[in-house]
TORDO-429944 format. One line per field, with one value per residue (C-alpha): x, y, z; residue in three letters. Coordinates in nm, 4 decimals, decimal comma, padded with zeros to 6 digits. Each point is the difference from the previous one (the first is absolute). Example, Ala and Ser with C-alpha at 12.3 -4.5 7.8 and 13.67 -1.06 7.14 Angstrom:
2
u (01,2300 00,1370) $
v (-00,4500 00,3440) $
w (00,7800 -00,0660) $
rest (ala ser) $
% end
This chain:
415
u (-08,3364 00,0104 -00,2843 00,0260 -00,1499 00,0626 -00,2267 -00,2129 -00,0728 00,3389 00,1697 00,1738 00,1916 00,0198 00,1090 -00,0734 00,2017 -00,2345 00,0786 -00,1996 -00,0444 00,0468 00,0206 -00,0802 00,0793 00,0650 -00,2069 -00,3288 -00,0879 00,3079 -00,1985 -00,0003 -00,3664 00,0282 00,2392 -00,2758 -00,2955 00,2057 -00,0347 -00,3320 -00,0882 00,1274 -00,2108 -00,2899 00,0740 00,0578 -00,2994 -00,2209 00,1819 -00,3384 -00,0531 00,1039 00,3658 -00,1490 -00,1713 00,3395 00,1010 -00,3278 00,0906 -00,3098 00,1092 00,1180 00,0322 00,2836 -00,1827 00,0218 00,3260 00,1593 -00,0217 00,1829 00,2854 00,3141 00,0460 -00,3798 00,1161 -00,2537 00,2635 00,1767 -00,0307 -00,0915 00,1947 -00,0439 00,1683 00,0868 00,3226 00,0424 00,2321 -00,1926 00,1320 -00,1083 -00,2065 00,1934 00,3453 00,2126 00,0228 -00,1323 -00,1469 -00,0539 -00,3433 -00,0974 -00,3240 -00,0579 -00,3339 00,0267 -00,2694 -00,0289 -00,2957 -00,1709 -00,0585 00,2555 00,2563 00,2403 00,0359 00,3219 00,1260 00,4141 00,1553 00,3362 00,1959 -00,0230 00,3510 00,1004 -00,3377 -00,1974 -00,3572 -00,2600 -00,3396 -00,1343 -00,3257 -00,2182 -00,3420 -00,2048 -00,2430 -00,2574 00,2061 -00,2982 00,0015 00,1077 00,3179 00,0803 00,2968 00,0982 00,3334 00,1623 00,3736 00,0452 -00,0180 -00,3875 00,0284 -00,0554 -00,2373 00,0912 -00,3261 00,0470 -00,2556 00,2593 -00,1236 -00,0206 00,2136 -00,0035 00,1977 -00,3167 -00,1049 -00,1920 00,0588 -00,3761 -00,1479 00,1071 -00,0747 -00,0447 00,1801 00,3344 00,2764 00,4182 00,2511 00,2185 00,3002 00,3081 -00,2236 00,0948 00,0384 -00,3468 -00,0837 00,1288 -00,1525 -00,3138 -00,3128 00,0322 00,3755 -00,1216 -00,2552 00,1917 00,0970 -00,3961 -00,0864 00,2149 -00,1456 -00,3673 00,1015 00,1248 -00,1911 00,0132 -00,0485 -00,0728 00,0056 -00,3724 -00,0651 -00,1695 -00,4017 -00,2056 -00,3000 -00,0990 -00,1958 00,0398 -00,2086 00,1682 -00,0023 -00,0923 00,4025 00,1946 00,3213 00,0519 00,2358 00,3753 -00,0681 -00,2915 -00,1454 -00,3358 00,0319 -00,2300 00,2858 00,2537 -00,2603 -00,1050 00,2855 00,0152 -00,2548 -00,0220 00,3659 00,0693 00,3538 00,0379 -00,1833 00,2491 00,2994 -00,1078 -00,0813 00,3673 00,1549 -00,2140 00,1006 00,3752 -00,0418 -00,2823 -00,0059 -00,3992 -00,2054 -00,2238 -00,2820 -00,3203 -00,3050 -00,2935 -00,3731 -00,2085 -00,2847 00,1027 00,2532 00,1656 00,3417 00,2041 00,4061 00,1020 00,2999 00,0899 00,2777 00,2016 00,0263 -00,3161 -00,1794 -00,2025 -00,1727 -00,1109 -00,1046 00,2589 -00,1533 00,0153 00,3282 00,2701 00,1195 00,3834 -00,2236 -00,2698 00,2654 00,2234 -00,2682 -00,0745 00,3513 00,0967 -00,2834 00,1243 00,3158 -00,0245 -00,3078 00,1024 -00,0443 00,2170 00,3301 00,1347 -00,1781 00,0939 -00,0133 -00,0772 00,1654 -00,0399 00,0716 -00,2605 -00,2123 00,2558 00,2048 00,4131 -00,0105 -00,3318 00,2009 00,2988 -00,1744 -00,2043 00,3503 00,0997 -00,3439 -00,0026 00,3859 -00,0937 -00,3216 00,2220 00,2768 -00,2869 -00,1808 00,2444 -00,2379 -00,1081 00,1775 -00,0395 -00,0067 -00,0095 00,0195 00,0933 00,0732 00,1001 00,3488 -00,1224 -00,1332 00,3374 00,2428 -00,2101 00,0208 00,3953 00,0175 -00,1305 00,3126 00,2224 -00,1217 00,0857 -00,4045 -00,0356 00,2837 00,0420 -00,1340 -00,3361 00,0036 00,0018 00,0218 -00,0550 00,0702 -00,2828 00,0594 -00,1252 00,2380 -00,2207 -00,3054 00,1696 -00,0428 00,3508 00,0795 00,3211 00,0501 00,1974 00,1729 -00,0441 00,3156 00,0100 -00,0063 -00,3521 00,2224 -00,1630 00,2259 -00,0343 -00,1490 -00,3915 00,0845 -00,3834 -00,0772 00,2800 -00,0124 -00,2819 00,1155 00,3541 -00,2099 -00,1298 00,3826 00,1227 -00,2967 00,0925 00,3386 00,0088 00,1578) $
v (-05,9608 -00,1886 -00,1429 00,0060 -00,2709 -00,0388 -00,2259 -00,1295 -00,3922 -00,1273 00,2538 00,1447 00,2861 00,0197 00,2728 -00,1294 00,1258 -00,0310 -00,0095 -00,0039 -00,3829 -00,1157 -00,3333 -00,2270 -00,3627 -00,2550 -00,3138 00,0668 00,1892 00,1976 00,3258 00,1233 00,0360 00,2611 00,2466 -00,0414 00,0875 00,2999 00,2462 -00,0668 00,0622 00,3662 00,0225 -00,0966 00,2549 00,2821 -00,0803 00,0005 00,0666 00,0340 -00,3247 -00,2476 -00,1328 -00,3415 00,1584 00,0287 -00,3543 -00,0845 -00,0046 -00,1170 -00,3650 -00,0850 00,1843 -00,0387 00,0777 00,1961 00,2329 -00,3333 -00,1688 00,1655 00,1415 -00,1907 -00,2442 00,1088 00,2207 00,3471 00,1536 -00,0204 00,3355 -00,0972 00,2461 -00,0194 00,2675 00,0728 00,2610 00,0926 00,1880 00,3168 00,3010 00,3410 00,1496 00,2440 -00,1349 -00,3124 00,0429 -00,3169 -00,0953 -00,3132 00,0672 -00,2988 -00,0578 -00,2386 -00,0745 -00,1960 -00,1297 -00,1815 -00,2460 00,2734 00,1861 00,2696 00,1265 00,1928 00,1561 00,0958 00,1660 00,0445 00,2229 -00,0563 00,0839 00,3328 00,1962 -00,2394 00,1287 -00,2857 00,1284 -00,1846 00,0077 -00,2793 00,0644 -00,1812 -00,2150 -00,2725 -00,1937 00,0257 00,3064 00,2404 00,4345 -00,0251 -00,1189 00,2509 00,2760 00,2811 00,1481 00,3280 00,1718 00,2680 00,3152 -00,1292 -00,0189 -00,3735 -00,2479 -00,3260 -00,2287 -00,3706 -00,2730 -00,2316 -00,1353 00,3251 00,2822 00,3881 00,3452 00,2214 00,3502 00,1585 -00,0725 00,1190 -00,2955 -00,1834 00,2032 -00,2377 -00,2995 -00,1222 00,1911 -00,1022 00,2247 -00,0867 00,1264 -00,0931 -00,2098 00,1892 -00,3212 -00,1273 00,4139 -00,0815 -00,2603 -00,0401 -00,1865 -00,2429 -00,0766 00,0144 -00,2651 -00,2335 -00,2848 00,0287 -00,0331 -00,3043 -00,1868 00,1088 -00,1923 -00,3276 -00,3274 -00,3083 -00,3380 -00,3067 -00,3181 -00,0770 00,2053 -00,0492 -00,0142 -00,1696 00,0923 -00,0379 00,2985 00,3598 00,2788 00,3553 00,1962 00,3857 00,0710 00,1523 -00,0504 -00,2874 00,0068 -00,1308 -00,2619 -00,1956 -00,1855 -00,1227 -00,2082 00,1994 00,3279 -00,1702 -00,1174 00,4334 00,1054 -00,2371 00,0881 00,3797 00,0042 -00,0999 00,1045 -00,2215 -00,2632 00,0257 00,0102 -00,3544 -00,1334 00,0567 -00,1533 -00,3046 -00,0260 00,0246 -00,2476 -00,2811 00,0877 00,0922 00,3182 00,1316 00,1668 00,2151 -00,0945 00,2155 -00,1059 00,2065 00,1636 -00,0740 00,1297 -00,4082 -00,1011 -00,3037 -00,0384 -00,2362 -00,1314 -00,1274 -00,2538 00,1412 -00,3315 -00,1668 00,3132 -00,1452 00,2277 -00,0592 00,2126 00,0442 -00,1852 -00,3323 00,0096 -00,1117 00,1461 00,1094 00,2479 00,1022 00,1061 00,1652 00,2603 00,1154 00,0648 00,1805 00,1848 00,1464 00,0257 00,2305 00,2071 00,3325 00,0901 -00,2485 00,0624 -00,2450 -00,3551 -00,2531 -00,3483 -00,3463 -00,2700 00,0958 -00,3709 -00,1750 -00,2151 00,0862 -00,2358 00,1000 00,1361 00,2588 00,0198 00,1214 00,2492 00,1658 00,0863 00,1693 00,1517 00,1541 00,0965 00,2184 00,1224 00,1743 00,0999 00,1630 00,1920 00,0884 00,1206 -00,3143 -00,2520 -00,3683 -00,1844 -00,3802 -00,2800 -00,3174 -00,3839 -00,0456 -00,0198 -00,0051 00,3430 00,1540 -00,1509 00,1014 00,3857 -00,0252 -00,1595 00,3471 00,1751 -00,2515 00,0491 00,3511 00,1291 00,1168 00,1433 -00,1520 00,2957 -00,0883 -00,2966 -00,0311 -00,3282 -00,1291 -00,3185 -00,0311 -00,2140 -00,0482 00,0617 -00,1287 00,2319 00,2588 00,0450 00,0520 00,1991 -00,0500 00,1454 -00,1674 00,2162 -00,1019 00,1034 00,0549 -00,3837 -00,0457 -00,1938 00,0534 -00,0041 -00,2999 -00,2237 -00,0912 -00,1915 -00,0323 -00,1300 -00,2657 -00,1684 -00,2235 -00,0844 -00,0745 -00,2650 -00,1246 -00,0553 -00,1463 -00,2974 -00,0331 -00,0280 -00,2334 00,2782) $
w (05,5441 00,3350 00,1937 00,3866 00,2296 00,3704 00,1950 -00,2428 -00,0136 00,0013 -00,0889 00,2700 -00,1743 -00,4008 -00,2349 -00,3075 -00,3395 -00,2777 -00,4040 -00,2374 00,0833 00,3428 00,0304 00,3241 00,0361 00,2589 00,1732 00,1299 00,2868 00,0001 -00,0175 -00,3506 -00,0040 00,2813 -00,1661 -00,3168 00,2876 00,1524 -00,2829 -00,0711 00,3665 -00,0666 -00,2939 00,2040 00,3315 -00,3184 -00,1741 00,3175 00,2967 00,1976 00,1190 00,2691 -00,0205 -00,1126 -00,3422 -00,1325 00,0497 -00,1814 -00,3953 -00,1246 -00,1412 00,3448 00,3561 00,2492 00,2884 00,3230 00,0937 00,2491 -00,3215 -00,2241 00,2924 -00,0215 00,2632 00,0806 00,2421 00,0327 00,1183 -00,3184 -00,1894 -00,3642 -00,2438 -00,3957 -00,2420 -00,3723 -00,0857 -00,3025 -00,2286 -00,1924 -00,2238 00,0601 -00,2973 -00,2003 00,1664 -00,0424 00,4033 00,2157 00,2769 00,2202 00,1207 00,3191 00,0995 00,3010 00,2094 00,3526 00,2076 00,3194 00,1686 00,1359 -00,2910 00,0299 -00,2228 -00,2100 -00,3222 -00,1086 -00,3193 -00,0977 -00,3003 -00,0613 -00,2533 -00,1140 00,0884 00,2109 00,2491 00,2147 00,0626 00,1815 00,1806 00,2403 00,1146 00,3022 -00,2005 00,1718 -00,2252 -00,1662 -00,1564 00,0238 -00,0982 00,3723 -00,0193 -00,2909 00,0620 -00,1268 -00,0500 -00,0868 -00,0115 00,2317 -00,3128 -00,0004 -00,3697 -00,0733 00,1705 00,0086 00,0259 00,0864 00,1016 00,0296 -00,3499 -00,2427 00,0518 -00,1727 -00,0058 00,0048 00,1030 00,1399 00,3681 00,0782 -00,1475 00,2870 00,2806 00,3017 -00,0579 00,1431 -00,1317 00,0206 -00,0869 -00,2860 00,1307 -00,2543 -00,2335 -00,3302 -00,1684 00,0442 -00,0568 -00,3667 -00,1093 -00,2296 00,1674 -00,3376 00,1581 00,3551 -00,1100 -00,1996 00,2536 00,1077 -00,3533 -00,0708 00,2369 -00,1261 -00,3022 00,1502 -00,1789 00,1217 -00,1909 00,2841 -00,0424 00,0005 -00,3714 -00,2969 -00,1651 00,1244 -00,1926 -00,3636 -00,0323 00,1762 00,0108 -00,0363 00,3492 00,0573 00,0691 -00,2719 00,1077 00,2654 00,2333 -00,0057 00,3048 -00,1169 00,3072 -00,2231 -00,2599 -00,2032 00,0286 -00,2357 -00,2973 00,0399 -00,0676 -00,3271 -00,1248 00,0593 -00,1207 -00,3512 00,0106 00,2836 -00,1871 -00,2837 00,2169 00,2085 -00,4014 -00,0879 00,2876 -00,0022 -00,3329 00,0516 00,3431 -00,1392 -00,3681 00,0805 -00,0790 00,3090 -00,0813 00,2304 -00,2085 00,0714 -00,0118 -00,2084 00,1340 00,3928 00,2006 00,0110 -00,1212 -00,0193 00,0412 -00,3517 -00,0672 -00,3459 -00,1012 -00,2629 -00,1964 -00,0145 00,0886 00,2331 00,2586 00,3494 00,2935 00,2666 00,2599 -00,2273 -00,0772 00,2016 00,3241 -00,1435 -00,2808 00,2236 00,2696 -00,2237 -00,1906 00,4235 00,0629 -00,3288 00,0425 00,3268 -00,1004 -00,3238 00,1273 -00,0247 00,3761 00,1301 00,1198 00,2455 -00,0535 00,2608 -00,1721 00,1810 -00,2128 -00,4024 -00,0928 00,1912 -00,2658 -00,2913 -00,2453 00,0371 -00,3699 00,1395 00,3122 -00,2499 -00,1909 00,2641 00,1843 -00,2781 -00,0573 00,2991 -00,0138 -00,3007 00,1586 00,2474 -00,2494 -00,2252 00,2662 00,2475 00,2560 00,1212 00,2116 00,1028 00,3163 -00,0411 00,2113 -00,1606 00,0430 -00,4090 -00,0878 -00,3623 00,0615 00,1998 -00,3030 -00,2660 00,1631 00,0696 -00,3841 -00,1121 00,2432 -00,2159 -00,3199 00,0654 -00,0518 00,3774 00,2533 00,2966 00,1749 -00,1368 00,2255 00,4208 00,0652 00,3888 00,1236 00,3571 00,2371 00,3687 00,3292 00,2741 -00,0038 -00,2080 -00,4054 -00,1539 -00,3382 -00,1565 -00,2764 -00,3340 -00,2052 -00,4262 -00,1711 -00,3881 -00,0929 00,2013 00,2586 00,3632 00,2897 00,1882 -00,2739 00,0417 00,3212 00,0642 -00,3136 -00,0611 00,3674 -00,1116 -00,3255 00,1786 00,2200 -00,2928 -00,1722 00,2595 00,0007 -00,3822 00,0646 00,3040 00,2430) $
rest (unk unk unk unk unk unk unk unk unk unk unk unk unk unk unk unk unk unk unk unk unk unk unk unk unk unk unk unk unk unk unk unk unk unk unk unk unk unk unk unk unk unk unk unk unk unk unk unk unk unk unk unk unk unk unk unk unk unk unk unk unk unk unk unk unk unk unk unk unk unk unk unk unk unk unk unk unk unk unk unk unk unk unk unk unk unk unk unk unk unk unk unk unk unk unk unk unk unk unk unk unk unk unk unk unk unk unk unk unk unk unk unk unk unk unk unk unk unk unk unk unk unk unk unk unk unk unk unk unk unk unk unk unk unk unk unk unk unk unk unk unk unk unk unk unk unk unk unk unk unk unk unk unk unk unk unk unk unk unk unk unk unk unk unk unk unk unk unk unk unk unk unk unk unk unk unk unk unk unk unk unk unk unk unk unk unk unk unk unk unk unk unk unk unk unk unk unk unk unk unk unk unk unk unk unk unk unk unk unk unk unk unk unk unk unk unk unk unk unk unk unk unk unk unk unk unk unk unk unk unk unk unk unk unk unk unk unk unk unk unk unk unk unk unk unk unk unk unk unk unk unk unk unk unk unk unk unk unk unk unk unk unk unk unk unk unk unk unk unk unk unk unk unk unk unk unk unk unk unk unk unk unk unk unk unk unk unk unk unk unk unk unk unk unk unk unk unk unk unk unk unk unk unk unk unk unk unk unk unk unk unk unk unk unk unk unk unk unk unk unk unk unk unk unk unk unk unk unk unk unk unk unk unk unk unk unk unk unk unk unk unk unk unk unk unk unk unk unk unk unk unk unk unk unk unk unk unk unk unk unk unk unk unk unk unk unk unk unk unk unk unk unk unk unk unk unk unk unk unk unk unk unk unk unk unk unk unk unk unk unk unk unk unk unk unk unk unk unk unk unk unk unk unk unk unk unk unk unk unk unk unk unk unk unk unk) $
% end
């Protein structure tokens, strides 16, 4: 799976590799936030792409502002470009496809949707399609091969093979000349890169409970970006499976039980957590930061309709033996359930040997870990990617991490 950024913040041009865990690191204000922004931006133009270009630089626990904000170099006549490829089987083959998905935009509220099959006997297939924002019924376009069998319908955010043609008597209509690849696939295919990014989760830096009590809200089943703090404690409590899951994690990171205690006779709850050797219990919100934190981002992290979670800085507030054990936590959340994939920006080399100890222990592949070193080249962001062979060795050493500490050496020493 690769993420694709052009124009964003500082990020000039970026396709991003992602593994199972993709790790960022480097000094501050390099830009790693902004490749953790960019795919929740998609998530926000596929959820509701019928708003203003600044609604989906607004992510609910902070807002980037206007377009010239956000435009590398500020320049509006930048054209802003984010996109997600992935690799898919067919159902009922071992056949694949690389199915791309890409959205562009420009200061004036114009642009593109473009969607790319390749793969599939060697075949490129593509569509790219005029939009201009907000993405209304409009802007939708509808496609069909020259036999006037199939209809390809795409708003530039869903797509379907349907029939019959009548139904859509009226409205704009390309011919599909030589697009028997996209002919072939399933709408659950078609959708999958759309999907992916329905499911992106993101855990900032300003998280936790703030609140000792909560009362339950009318929505069943939340949402996988939770803006409001009262989202997360929802999907606690309407979740006991979820409950259970953040319990046995906090267990194996603090040595604490978590618990969703219920009022009776009102629709209140509190978020407990218990010390497993004095048994002690407390309400979130009066215990320390490092617990209170943590519960908030495992929550997001092992709710069941989260795929990619973008992670600001795990280790902020934790002890290096927490630090330790949530790396591997989260190693073998990702192991486990395969579907999901991390994003995490960090400043902890506690955190980045702990997950390359795992690689030399011989309990993860390398694969499982992308490790980027980011760095800044005048106004540009710059990726470079280490490769972690079988010893959980990264190329190049942790250059980032050790200049300080070499500072620091050379004062002991006299140097």
């Amino acid at each position: 799976m690769q993420l694709h950024i052009k124009n964003f913040r500082s990020i000039k041009q970026l396709d991003l590799e992602l593994a199972p865990i993709t790790i960022l690191y480097g000094h501050n204000g390099t830009g790693k936030s902004s490749a953790l922004y960019a795919p929740l931006t998609m998530k926000n133009i596929v959820v509701n792409p019928n708003q203003h270009l600044q609604g989906f630089f607004n992510y609910g626990f902070t807002s980037l502002g206007e377009f010239s904000e956000v435009i590398f170099d500020h320049n509006p006549s930048n054209e802003l470009e984010l996109g997600i490829s992935l690799r898919t089987t067919l159902p009922h083959s071992e056949d694949y496809v690389v199915l791309d998905y890409r959205i562009s935009c420009l200061g004036d509220n114009s642009g593109s949707l473009q969607f790319k099959v390749d793969g599939l006997q060697g075949i490129e297939d593509e569509v790219s399609l005029p939009a201009s924002f907000p993405y209304r019924k409009r802007n939708q376009s509808h496609i069909i091969d020259e036999t006037m069998e199939t209809l390809f319908v795409w708003d530039g955010i869903r797509a379907s093979n349907s029939n019959p043609l009548s139904a859509f008597g009226g409205e704009r209509v390309y011919e599909l000349a030589n697009h028997q690849v996209i002919n072939e696939l399933t709408n659950e295919t078609m959708n999958s890169p759309a999907e992916e990014l329905r499911k992106v989760s993101f855990v900032p830096l300003g998280r936790g409970f703030f609140q000792p009590m909560y009362s339950l809200g009318h929505e069943r089943n939340g949402s996988s970006i939770m803006s409001v703090e009262q989202e997360v404690p929802n999907l606690l409590a309407n979740d006991r499976h979820l409950e259970y899951a953040v319990s046995h994690r906090m267990e194996q990171i603090l040595n604490r039980d978590f618990r969703v205690r219920s009022q009776i006779g009102s629709s209140e709850f509190s978020l407990d957590s218990i010390d497993r050797k004095s048994r002690v219990s407390a309400s979130l919100v009066n215990e320390g930061f490092g617990v209170n934190q943590l519960v908030y981002m495992l929550t997001k992290v092992l709710h069941s309709d989260s795929g990619i979670v973008c992670i600001e800085e795990p280790e902020i507030h934790l002890h290096p033996t927490a630090i330790r054990r949530l790396a591997r936590a989260l190693a073998n959340i990702v192991h486990e359930e395969r579907s999901k994939r991390l994003i995490i920006s960090t400043h902890s080399e506690q955190f980045v040997m702990s997950l390359l100890a795992l690689v030399a222990e011989g309990a993860h592949s390398p694969d499982d870990l992308a490790m980027y070193l980011v760095a800044k080249d005048g106004k540009e962001s710059k990726f470079q990617r280490q490769q972690v062979n079988e010893n959980g060795q990264i190329e190049g050493g942790l250059a980032s991490f050790i200049e300080g500490e070499l500072e620091d050496m050379k004062a002991f020493l006299g140097v």
